[in-house]
Structure formats: C-alpha cells, structure tokens
N, C-alpha and C positions, 0 to 999 in steps of 0.2 A: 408744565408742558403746554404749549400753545394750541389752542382748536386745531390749526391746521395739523399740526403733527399726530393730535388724537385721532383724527379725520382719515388719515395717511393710515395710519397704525390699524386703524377699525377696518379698513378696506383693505387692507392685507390681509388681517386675520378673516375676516369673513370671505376673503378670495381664494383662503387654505383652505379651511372647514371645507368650504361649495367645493373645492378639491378634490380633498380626501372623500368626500361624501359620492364623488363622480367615481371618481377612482375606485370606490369598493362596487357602487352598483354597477362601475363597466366590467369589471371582473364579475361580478354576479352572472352580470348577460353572456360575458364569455361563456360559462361555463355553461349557462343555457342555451348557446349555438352549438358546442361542442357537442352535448349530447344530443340535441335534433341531428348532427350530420352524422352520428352514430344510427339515430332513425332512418336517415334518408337512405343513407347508403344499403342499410337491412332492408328498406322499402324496393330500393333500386334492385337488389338481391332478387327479390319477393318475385317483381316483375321479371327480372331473366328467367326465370327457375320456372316461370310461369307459360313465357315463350315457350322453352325446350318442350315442355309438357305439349302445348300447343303442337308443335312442331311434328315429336313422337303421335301420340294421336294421330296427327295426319297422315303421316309414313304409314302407321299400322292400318287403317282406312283405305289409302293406296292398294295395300297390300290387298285388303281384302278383294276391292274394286277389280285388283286384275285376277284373284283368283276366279272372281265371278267372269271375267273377260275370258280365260280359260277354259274355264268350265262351258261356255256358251261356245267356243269354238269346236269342243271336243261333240257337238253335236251333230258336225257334221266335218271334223277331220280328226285323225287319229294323231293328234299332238305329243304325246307321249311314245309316240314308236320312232328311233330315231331316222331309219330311213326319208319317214315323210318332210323333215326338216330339206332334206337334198333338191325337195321339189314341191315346197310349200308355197302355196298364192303369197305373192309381194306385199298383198294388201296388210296382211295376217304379221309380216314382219315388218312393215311400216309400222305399223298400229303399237307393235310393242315399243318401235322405237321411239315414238312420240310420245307415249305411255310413260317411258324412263324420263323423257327429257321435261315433260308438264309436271311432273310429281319429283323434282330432285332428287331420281336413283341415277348411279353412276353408270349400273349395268342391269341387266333382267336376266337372268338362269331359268333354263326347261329343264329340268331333272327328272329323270325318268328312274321306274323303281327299284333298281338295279345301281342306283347312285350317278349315272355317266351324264357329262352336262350335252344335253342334244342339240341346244342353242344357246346363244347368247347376245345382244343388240351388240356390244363391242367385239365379239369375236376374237377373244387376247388367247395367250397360249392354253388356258384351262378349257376352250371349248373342247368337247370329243375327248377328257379325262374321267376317270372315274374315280368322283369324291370321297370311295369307302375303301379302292385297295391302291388308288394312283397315286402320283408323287405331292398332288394338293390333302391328303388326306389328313393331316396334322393341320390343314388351315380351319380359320372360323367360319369360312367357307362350308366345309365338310363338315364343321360340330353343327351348325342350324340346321345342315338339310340331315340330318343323320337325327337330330333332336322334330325333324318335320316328320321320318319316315316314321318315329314313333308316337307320333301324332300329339306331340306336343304343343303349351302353348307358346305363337310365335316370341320373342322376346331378340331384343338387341346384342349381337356378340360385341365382344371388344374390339377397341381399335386396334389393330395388328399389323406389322408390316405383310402386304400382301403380295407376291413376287410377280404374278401378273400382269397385274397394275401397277406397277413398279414405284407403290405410293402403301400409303398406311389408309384400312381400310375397318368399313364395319357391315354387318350381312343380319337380314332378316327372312324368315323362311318358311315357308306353309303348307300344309298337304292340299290336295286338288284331289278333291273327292267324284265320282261319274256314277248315277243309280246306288248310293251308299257304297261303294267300293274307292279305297287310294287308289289311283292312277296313276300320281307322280306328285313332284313338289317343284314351288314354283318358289326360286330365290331372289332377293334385289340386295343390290352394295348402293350403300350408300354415300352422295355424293357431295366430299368433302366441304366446297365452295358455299353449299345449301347450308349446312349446318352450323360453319362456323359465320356464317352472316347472322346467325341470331347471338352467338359472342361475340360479337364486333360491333355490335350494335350502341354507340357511346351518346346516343339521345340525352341520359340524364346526365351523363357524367362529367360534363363544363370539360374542361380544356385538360384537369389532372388524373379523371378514374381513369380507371382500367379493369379489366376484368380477364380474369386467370382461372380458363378448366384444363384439370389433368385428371386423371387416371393412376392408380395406383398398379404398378406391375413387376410382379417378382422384389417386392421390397425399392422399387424407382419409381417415379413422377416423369409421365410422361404429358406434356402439353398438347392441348386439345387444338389451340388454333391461336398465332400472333398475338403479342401484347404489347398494346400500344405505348409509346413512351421507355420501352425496355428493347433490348437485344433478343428478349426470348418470340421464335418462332415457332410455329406449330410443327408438333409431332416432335422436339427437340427433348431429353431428357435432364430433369433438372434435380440437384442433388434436395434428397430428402432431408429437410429439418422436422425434429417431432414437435416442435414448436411455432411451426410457421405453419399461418392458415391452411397454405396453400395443402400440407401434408394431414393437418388435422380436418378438415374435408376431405380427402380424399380417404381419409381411414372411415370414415362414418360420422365424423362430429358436425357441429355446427354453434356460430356463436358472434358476438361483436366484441370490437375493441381500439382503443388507437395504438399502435405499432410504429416503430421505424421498420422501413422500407431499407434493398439495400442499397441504396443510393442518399441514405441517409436523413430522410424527410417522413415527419413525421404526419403518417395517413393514420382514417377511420376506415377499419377495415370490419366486413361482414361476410361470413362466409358460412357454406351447407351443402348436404352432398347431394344427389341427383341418384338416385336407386335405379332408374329404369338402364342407367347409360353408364352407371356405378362412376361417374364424375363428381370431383370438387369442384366446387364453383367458387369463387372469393374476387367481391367486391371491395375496390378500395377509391376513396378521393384524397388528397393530400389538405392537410388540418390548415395549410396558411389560405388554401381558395375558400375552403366555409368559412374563415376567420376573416375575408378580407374585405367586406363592409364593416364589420368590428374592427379591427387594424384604422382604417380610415376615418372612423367615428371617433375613435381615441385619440387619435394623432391630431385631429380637428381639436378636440376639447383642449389636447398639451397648447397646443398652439394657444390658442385665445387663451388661458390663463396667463402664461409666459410673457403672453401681448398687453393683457392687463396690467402684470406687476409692472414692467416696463413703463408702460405708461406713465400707473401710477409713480414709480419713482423716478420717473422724468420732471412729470411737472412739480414734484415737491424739489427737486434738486430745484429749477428754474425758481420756485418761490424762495429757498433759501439763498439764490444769487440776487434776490431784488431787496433782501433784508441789509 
C-alpha cells in the first residue's frame, strides 16, 4: 500500500471517529437543551403565575382602597339609602368612576343591605335590582355580595356569562362597615382587557409559546383569554382531554413535559393551577425553536465533515490520475 493511500485512509478514519465522537456529544447537548427548555418554560410558568398573584393583590387592595373611599364618604352622606343616589354630588360619582377606570374594574356596585344595587359607574340593566330575590340572583354577582352580607372573606367569583354586560364576567365584594355597624356592600367586575393582558404577555416566549388559562366548569374548559398561534379565543369552550395539560391544571395538577400539540409539533410544556381564580395556566414553546441553535450547529459540523471527505477524496482521485 503506498503512503499516500495510507495517508488518504488514516484521514478518513480519524475524520469518522472526530464524527462519531461529535455526533454522540451533539446528541448529548441535545438532550441538555431539551431539558433546560423544559426549565425555561416551568420558569416562564413560575413568572405568569407570579404576575396573576401580583395582579389579584392589587384588585384585592383596590377593593380595600374604595371600601375605605366609602366609608370616608358615608361621613358626611348617606350612601347606602338608595334615594340619595337620585341626587348625589357629581363629584362623589365622578370619583367612583375614575376609581373603576385607574384600578381595572369594569363596573363599581353600591349595595345596600337589603341586596338592591343603588348605584353603579356603568349603569347596565342590573342597576335598581335586587341581588337576593331579583332576576340577577342566581349570578356571581349575587353569590359575592350575599357572601359580603355575611361578612365574609372577599374572594374571586368565576367567570360566568353575565347578561348585563353582555360578556363573561368575574365579581369581588366587601362589607362597608360605619361605627362597627354593616351598612352595605360595596362590589367591583372585573375588567376583562386588564386581566388577560397579564396572559398575553409573550415577553419570554420567542416567536412559538403560548400560553393557555381556562377554568374547569360543569365538567368543560372554558378559555380565559386568546391563544396565540391557535384559533382558540377567549371565553370559547374547549373539549376536555384528561390528559392534556390544559384539563390536568385545571383539575388541580401541575407538572412538565414535552407533548404534541394538536397541530402536530412537538412542545415543552409546563403547566399548574392558580387557586385564588381556580384557573389552569399551561405554558408551552415548540421543541424545534429551543433546538434551533443545536439544528444549526449540527448541520454546520455534517457539512465540514462531508466537505472534508470530499476533499480528501478529491485530491487522492487527482493523485491517482497523475500515476
């Protein structure tokens, strides 16, 4: 066998090995991006779930804020007796109405202790009903302020279609105490736009996450607000799988994994339920965007080996045409 052929031979074989040896450690790395985008996306989770909390807080705070805004007016008007509503200072219902619009409530409720709503900023058909025997009484409307008269703690109703508002809605509700005595209860709906700008929020998510809250009701998954990349809309109901995040959040679970999608593409998906708003939350990115500096590092290395054999058996063919 001639040097050059041994030459030729030794620089294939050691251009395999350096191959096979890329080859196992790029698959190694795969598997180490794979499970960081399982992290990420559980982190990105971490962070929404984190926001809502924020969010809730705040609402609950609000709430407080105008109870105390209430309570300071009832010192010198009788806000609770509904007549005075008919000839109340502008200023008094300006105040509340700015009050709704700085703190993202949809609406503000006066409820007097007899259930009847004596005011409200939007003035839709529920003003001037009565939430314990009127025709709102089966809404979640009526279960907070009916859970306020009994002086409970305030807490998030579900989202519900609400006939008023002629939208799907959610209601938080408090008593309004004057010299240690209830007076009345003072309610807020909460306003759609506000809440799901903290689920729409695709900051971490590159060009593929998405992010999916629903609600489990009467045995259905009901969507909390738009998902991007998808047909699904908010408030749209979507058929329960007991195996898709989406439903295992929403029953109480919580956990990671990579999944196909039903669109066929296989995501890291992260999902956990939300107690205060009783929502699933489920983050997902698709596994070809976390892979696709790995995709491209690979395809680089195929290349330049390919380029090397080539070569190399270029210039040995050229040697053996000058023999």
């Amino acid at each position: 066998m001639t040097l050059i052929k041994r030459v030729v031979l030794w620089l294939l074989a050691i251009a395999s090995v350096t191959f096979l040896m890329l080859t196992f450690i790029g698959l190694e790395i795969r598997e180490t991006i794979r499970h960081n985008g399982l992290v990420k996306v559980q982190n990105i989770l971490a962070h929404k779930l984190q926001r809502i909390d924020t969010y809730l807080h705040q609402r609950y705070t609000a709430l407080e804020n105008l109870n105390d805004l209430l309570g300071f007016a009832l010192r010198h008007y009788p806000v609770f007796e509904a007549n005075f509503w008919n000839r109340s200072p502008e200023i008094l219902q300006d105040n509340l109405t700015y009050f709704a619009y700085k703190n993202g409530f949809y609406d503000v409720f006066v409820v007097s202790m007899d259930g009847e709503v004596i005011h409200s900023v939007k003035k839709e058909s529920d003003l001037h009903t009565n939430l314990l025997e009127g025709k709102y009484r089966h809404t979640e409307l009526a279960r907070v302020v009916g859970q306020a008269l009994k002086n409970e703690k305030p807490r998030f109703s579900n989202f519900t279609y609400y006939e008023p508002s002629r939208d799907y809605a959610a209601f938080i509700a408090a008593p309004v105490f004057s010299k240690g005595k209830m007076v009345g209860v003072v309610a807020v709906q909460i306003d759609n736009k506000t809440i799901q700008s903290v689920t729409r929020d695709y900051t971490e998510l590159g060009k593929t996450g998405r992010i999916i809250a629903a609600a489990k009701c009467d045995g259905k998954l009901l969507t909390m607000s738009p998902v991007r990349n998808t047909n699904i809309k908010a408030f749209e109901w979507i058929p329960p799988d007991p195996e898709d995040p989406v439903a295992l959040s929403a029953g109480g679970g919580s956990g990671q994994a990579y999944r196909v999608d039903a669109s066929g593409n296989k995501t890291a998906v992260s999902w956990a339920y939300q107690e205060d708003l009783r929502w699933g939350v489920v983050v997902s990115m698709d596994e070809s965007e976390l892979l696709h500096q790995w995709y491209h590092r690979i395809t680089s290395v195929t290349v330049l080996f390919v380029l090397g054999v080539v070569i190399v058996v270029i210039f040995y063919e050229i040697y053996l045409s000058t023999q």
